[in-house]
N, C-alpha and C positions, 0 to 999 in steps of 0.2 A: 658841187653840192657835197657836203660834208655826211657821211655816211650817218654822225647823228640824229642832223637835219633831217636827213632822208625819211628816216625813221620816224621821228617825230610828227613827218607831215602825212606819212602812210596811217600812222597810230589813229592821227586824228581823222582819217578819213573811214578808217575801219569803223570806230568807235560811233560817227556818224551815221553814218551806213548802217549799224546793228541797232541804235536807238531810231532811227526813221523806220525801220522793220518792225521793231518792236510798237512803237507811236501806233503805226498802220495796222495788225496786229490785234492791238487791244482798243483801238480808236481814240488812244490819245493823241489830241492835235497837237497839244506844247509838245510833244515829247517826237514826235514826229517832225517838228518843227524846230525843235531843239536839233536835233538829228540832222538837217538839211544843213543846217549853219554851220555844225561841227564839220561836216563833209566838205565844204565849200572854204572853209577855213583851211584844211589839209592843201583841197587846189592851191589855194591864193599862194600857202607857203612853199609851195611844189614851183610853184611857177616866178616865183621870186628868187627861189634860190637855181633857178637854172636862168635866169637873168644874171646873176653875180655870179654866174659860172662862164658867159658868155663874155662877161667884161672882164674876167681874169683871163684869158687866154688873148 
């Protein structure tokens, strides 16, 4: 996993994570909700790019 990637996929999970707080918070559900996908989106890329780390070795 390419230390950009890396970044990129922690970015989006931070960034989830602070709008799903913020949603919860003020009782915005999109925003909260917006928030869970950002998050889950960081996973998915987390977890992809330590798949194509396992097939390059």
């Amino acid at each position: 996993m390419s230390a950009e990637d890396k970044f990129d996929a922690k970015a989006d999970e931070i960034k989830g994570r602070t709008k799903e707080t913020v949603g919860r918070l003020t009782d915005d559900e999109d925003l909260e909700a917006e928030g869970r996908g950002e998050r889950a989106k960081g996973a998915v890329k987390q977890a992809v790019e330590k798949v194509k780390d396992a097939f390059k070795k």
